[in-house]
N, C-alpha and C positions, 0 to 999 in steps of 0.2 A: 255374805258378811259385808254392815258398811268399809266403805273406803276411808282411808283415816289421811288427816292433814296435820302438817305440824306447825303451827303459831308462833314465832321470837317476833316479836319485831320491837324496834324502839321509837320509831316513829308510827303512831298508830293513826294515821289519817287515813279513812276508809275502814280497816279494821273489822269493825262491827256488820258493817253493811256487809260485808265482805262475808265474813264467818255466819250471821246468818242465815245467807245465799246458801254456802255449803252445807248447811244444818238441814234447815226447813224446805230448803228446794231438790238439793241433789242426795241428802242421807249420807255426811261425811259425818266422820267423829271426828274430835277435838284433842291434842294435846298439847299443851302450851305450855310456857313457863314463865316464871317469875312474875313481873307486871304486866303481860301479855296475856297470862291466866286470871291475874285476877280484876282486868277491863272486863276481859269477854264473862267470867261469872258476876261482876255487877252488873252487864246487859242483861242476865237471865239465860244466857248460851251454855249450853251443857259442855263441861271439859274437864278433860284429865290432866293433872299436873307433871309433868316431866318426871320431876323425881316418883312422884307415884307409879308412873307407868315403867320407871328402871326399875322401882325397888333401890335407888341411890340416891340420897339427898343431897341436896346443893350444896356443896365446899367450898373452903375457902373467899368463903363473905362472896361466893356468885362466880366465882371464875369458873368454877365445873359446876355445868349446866348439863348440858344437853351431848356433853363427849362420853357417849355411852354403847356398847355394841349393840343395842336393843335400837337406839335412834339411827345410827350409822349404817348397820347392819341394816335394817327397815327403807333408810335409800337409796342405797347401791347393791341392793340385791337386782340380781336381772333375770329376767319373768319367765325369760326364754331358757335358761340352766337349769339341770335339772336339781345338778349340785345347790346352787343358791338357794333353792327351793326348796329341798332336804335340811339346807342349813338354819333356813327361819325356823323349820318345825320344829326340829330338835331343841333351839333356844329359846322357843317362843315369842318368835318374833312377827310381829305383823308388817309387810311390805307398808310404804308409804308410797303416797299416790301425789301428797301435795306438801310441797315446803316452801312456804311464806315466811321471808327472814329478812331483814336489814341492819345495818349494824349501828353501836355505838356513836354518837356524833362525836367523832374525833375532831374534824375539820371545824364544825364549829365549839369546842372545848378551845380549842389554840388559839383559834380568832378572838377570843376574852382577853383583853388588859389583865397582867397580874397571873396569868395562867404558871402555874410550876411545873417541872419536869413531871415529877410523879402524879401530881393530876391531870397531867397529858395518857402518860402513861396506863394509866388505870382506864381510859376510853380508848385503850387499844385491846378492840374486840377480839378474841381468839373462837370461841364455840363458832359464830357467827358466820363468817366468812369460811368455817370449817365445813359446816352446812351446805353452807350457798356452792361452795366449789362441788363437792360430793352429791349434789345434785343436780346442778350442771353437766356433770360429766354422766350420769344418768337417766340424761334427757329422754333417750331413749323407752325410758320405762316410767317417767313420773313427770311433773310440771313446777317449776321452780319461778318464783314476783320476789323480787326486791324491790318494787318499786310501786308505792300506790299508784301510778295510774294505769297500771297492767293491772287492775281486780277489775274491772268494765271488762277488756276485752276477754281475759280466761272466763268468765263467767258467760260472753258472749258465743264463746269459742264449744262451753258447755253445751247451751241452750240449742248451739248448730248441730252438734254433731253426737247427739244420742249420748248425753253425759261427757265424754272424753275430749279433752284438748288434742286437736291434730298433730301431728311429729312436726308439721311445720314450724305452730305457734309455738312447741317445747322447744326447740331446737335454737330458733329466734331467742325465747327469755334464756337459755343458759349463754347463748353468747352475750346478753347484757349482766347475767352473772360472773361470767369471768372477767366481764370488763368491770362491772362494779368491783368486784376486789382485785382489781389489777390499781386503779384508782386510786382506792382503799388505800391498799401498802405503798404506792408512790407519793401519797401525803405522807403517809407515814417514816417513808424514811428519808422524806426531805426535811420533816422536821428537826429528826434527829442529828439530822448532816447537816440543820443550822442555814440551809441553802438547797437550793432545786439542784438535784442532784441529775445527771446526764440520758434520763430516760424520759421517755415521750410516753403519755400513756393518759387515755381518753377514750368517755363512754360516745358511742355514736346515736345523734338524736335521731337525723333525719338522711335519710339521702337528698342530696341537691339535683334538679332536673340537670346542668352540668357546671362548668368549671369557668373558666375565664372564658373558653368559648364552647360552641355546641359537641364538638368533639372528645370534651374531655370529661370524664365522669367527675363528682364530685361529692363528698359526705359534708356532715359539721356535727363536731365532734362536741363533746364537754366536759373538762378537764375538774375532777375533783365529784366530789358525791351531792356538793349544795348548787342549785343553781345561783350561778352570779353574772353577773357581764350582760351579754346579750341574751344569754340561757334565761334568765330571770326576766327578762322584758317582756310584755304585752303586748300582742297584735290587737290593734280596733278594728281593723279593715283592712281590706287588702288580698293583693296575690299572697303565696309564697313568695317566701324571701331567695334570694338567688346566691349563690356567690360570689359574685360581683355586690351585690347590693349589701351585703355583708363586708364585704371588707372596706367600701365607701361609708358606709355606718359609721363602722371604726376609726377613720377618719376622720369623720367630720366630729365623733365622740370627743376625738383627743384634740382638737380642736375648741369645740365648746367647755372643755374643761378646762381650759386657761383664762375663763372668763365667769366669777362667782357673783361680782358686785352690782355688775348692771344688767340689766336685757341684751343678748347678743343672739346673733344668727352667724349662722355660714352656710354658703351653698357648696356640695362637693362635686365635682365631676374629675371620674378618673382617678381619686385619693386627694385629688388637690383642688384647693380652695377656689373658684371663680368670683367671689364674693363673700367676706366676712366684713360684719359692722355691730356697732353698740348701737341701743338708741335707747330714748328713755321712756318709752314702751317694746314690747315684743315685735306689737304689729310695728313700729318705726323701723326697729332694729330688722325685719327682716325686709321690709321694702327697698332700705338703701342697701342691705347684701345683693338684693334680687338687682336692683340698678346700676350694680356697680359690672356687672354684664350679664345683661336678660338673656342676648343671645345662648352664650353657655350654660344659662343658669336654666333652660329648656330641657328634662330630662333627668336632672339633678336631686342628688340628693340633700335633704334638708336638715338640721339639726339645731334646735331652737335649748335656749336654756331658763326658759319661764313656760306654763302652762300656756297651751292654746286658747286663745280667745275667739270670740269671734269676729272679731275687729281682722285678726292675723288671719282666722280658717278663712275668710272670705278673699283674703290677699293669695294666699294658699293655693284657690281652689280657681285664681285666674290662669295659668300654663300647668302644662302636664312636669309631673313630678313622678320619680320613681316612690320615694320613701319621705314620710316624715318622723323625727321622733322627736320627742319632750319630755319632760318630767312627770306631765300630766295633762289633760285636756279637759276642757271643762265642757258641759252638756250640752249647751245650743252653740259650740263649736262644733263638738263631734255629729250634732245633728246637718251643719252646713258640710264638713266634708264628706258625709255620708251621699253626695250628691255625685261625691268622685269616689264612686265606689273602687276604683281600681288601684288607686296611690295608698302604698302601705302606709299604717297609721299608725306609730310605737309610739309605747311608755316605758320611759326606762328612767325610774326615778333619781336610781346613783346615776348621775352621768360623769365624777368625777374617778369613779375606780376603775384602774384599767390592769392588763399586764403587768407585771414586776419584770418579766423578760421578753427579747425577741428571741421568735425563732425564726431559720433559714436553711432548708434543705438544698444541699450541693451533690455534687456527686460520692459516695463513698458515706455521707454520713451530714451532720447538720452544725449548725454554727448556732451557739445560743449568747445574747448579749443582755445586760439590766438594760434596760428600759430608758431612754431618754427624758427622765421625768426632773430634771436638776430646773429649780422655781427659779425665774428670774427677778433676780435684786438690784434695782437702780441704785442702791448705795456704794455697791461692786463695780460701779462702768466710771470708767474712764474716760473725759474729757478731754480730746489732744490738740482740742482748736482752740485759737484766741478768742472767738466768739465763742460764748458760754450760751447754753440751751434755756429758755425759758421754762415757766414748769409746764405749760401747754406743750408744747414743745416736747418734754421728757414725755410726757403724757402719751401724746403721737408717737414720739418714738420706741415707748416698752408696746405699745398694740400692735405697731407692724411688727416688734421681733417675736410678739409671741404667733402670731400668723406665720411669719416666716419659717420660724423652726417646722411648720408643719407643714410644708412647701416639698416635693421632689429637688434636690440637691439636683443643678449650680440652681442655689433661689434667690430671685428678687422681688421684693413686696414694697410696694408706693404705694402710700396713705395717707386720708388727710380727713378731717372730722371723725376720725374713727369709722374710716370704713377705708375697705380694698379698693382704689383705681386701678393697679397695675398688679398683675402675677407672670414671674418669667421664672417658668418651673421646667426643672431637669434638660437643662440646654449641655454641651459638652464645653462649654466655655460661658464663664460668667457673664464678659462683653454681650453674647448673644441671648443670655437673661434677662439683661439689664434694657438692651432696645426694646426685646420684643414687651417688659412690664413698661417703658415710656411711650411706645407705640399705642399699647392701650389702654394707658392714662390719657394721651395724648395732651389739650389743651387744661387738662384739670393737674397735672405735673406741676404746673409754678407755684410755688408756694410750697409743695406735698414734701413728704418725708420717705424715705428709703432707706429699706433693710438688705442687708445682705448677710445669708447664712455661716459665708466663710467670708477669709478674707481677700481684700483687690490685692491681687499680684504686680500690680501697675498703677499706675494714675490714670488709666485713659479712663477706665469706668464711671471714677468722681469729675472728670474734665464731662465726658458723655450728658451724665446725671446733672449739674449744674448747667449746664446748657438748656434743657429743657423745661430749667425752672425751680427742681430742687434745692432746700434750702437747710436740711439736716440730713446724715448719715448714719445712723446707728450698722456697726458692721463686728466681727469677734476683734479683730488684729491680728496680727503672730506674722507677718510677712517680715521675707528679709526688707521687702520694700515699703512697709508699713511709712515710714518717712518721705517717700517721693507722694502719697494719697496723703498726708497731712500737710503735707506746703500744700500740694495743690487745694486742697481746701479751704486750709489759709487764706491764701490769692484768693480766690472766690469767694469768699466769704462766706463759706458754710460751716455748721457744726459740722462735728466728728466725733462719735462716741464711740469709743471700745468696750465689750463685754468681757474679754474676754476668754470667751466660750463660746464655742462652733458647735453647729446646728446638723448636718450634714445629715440628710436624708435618704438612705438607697434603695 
């Protein structure tokens, strides 16, 4: 008797080619339902409709589908019992070999402007995911894809092994079955809780060679059933991506998204900046990030926010770089960095969507916070100097703060034409920020502007800072001593802006 497969799916990419294969190559039969059945019979693929094969028609305008003892029964019967096998006969059931199912777009239903409850509601799959788990846990006797780009390898898996997918390959897809509806219902009851509610739950893509160091293993996971973020990005070239190289990505991501108007660059090492600048080309913009310290900028990761040129691939492809990413890259760029075949080469066209939350594993359990995404408004800052800030000035001043907020907490950022002189990231004392970002400004400090992510506890920092040649402050406030760093500024003749609002990094 052929081996019979069962067809739901609502995303049908691949589909066809798919059920095909099973037809004409390996002698499956067909039972499908609703618009799953009637794709595959506009391709000319032989199939039985769900309800035709229960003898139950579809209720309730499609909510009962496929929850029938004929289909349930057919996947969790096991091969090996003698019972289960008594059991089909008697009810006429035929064992299932294969369940191909995906569910409802829930995730992207709610992502719609204007979405109601009960249209949310109504793409809350139940047959589906009833499926998917019930075959899963049946691994052992059948093979279960949720996901088009698992029909390549089961069909691979066929071609290897005299028909039959290995216990390996079943084993593998139902653990991304229950992670797909583990996903599933964690969108789903975050929606309804209105908020991410306190569970962690993610499909695993890849394994990562390892961790922050060789020692520690490492996966990368993807939260939700659509790709979005980095899941969604494009490699052009390149290693594998690492874990390190991932989380400097994201870095330098959240960085480049604080910058939509003009051409900007930033070079990452470590999570932190060595180098961000505007220019009013790509290639400008990332020349003076790159010079604003070549040396660290050696190794680095890159994140540009206009398409690659090749004015920029050719700036690019002078020092080694880990990664690049962009929006997009045009074709006799990607031909010149194809010369550095080894520097990853991403497109990630949102580069503005990130997290809604952090997360943070401690001991005992995890710490989750929103997202430091609060947009900074010059109409909101406070001037506490006598001297008042030019608009160049202000100008200079909002570019180091948005660089700054994305600095390792105590941070200091000197700038000046809209780019990075000095970075003094994650010192245990601001003072020792503050030197070590005039240090390497050094003689380009006179004139430049300085951000501070929190606030001086003291004057000595603004007395330090002016010394060197600074000539504006942009810093939050909230010090009891906030008044001893505004005389002293006074006396000096520097601006002094407050936001605020603290930055704090950990």
């Amino acid at each position: 008797m052929a081996r019979l497969a069962l067809l739901s799916v609502s995303n049908k990419t691949g589909l066809i080619d798919l059920a095909r294969s099973l037809v004409e190559e390996f002698d499956f039969d067909l039972i499908s339902s609703g618009g799953t059945a009637q794709a595959l019979k506009e391709a000319g693929l032989p199939v039985t409709k769900v309800a035709d094969y229960t003898g139950s028609p579809e209720i309730l305008g499609g909510r009962v589908k496929t929850l029938h003892p004929r289909i349930h029964g057919g996947i969790l019967a096991r091969r090996d019992v003698p019972q289960d096998i008594t059991d089909l006969e008697n009810n006429q059931i035929r064992p299932i070999d294969l369940v191909v199912v995906n569910l409802y777009p829930f995730e992207e239903t709610i992502a719609k402007p204007g979405v109601t409850l009960s249209q949310a509601v109504e793409q809350i799959d139940i047959g589906g995911p009833a499926m998917l788990r019930a075959s899963s846990k049946n691994f052992a006797h059948l093979a279960v894809l949720c996901d088009p780009a698992q029909y390549d390898e089961y069909l691979q898996e066929l071609r290897q092994n005299n028909g039959k997918a290995s216990l390996e390959f079943r084993q593998k897809a139902a653990l991304k079955g229950f992670s797909h509806t583990a996903s599933y219902d964690q969108a789903i009851a975050s929606y309804l809780a209105g908020t991410q509610n306190h569970t962690l739950s993610g499909t695993q893509l890849q394994s990562l060679r390892y961790g922050e160091n060789p020692h520690q293993p490492a996966a990368w996971y993807e939260i939700g059933t659509t790709p979005t973020g980095w899941t969604a990005a494009t490699k052009l070239q390149g290693k594998e991506l690492s874990y390190n190289n991932l989380v400097d990505l994201e870095a330098a991501r959240r960085i480049i998204a604080e910058f939509t108007d003009t051409p900007a660059a930033t070079i990452i090492k470590h999570t932190n900046p060595c180098g961000t600048a505007l220019g009013s080309t790509i290639s400008e913009a990332y020349q003076k990030a790159f010079n604003a310290d070549s040396t660290s900028a050696f190794g680095g990761i890159v994140a540009l926010n206009r398409p690659i040129d090749a004015a920029t691939a050719k700036e690019l492809t002078k020092t080694f770089l880990e990664c690049v990413v962009a929006p997009s890259c045009e074709a006799d760029a990607q031909e010149i960095l194809g010369k550095k075949s080894n520097v990853r080469i991403l497109i990630l066209p949102d580069m503005s969507s990130g997290a809604k939350e952090t997360v943070k594993a401690i001991a005992g359990g995890f710490l989750v916070q929103a997202s430091d995404d609060v947009i900074a408004d010059t109409s909101q800052w406070q001037v506490v100097t006598e001297r008042q800030p030019t608009a160049s000035e202000l100008a200079e001043l909002l570019f180091a703060w948005k660089v700054c907020r994305h600095v390792k907490s105590n941070a200091i950022v000197i700038t000046s034409d809209r780019t990075t002189l000095g970075v003094g990231a994650g010192q245990m004392n601001r003072v020792g920020s503050v030197k070590i970002a005039l240090e390497q400004a050094g003689e380009k400090a006179k004139g430049a502007i300085l951000a501070s992510d929190g606030f001086f506890p003291f004057d000595d920092s603004v007395r330090t800072a002016a010394a060197a040649g600074i000539t504006a402050i942009v810093q939050p406030g909230g010090s009891l001593h906030d008044k001893d760093s505004i005389v002293a500024a006074n006396e000096l003749g520097l601006v002094m802006v407050l936001t605020g609002v603290r930055h704090f990094l950990h």
